[in-house]
C-alpha positions as CSV (number, residue, x, y, z in Angstrom):
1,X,53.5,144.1,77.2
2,X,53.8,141.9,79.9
3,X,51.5,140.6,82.6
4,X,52.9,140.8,86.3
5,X,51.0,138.4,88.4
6,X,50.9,138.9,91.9
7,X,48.7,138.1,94.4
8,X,46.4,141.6,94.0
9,X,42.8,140.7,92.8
10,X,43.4,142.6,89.9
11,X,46.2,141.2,88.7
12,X,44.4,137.0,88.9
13,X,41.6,138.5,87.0
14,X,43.7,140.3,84.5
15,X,45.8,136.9,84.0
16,X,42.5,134.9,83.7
17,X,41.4,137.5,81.0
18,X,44.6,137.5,79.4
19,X,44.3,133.7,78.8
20,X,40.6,133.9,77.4
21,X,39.6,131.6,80.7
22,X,36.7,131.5,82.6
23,X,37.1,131.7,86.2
24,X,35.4,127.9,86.1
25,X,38.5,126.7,83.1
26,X,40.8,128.5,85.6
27,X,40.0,126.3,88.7
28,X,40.3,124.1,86.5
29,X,43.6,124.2,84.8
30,X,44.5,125.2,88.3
31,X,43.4,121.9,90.1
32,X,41.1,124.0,92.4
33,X,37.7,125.2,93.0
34,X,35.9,127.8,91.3
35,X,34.8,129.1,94.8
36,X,38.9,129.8,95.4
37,X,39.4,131.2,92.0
38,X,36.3,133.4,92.7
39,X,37.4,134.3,96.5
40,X,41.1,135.2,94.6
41,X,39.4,137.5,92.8
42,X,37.3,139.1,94.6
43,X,40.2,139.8,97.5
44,X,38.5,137.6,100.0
45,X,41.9,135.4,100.4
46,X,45.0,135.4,98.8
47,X,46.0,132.3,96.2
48,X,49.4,130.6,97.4
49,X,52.8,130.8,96.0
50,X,52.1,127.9,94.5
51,X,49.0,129.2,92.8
52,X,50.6,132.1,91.7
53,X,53.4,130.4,90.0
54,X,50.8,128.1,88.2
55,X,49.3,131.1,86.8
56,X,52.5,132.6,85.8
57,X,53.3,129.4,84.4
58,X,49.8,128.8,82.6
59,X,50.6,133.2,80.8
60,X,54.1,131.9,79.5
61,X,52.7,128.8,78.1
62,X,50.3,131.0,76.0
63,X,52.8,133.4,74.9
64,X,55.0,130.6,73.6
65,X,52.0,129.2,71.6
66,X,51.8,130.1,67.7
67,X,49.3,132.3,67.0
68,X,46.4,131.3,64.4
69,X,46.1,127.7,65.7
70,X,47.1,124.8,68.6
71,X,49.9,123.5,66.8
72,X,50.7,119.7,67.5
73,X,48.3,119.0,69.9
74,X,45.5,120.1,67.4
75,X,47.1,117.8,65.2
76,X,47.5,114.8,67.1
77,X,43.9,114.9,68.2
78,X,42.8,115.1,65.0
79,X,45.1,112.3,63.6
80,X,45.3,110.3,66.8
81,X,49.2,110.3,66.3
């Protein structure tokens, strides 16, 4: 199945579930407020193109990453190589 993200309400909070994200660790990841995120959501505005793509690219990113673990970045934190 694959997650359409568009700039419905529904579909930002379906993404944000989909990625196991608060709407807090969204903002985040996002490099905006949790007030935006929240206002996205709740169909008070509408998130930019920008935005959108960022969230599209932020779903690809996790569907690329092996289940069961973080991979190298798990790895290098640990090791510090």
């Amino acid at each position: 199945m694959r997650l359409l993200v568009d700039d419905d309400p529904k579909d930002i909070r379906a993404a944000r579930v989909a990625l196991g994200l608060s709407q807090e660790a969204l903002a985040h990841a996002l490099g905006v407020s949790f007030a935006l995120v929240n206002r996205w959501e709740n169909g008070r505005t509408q998130p930019s193109r920008l935005a959108l793509r960022a969230v599209k690219m932020l779903l690809e990113l996790r569907r690329r990453r092996p289940r069961g673990g973080s991979g190298e970045a798990e790895k290098t934190r640990k090791t510090g190589t």
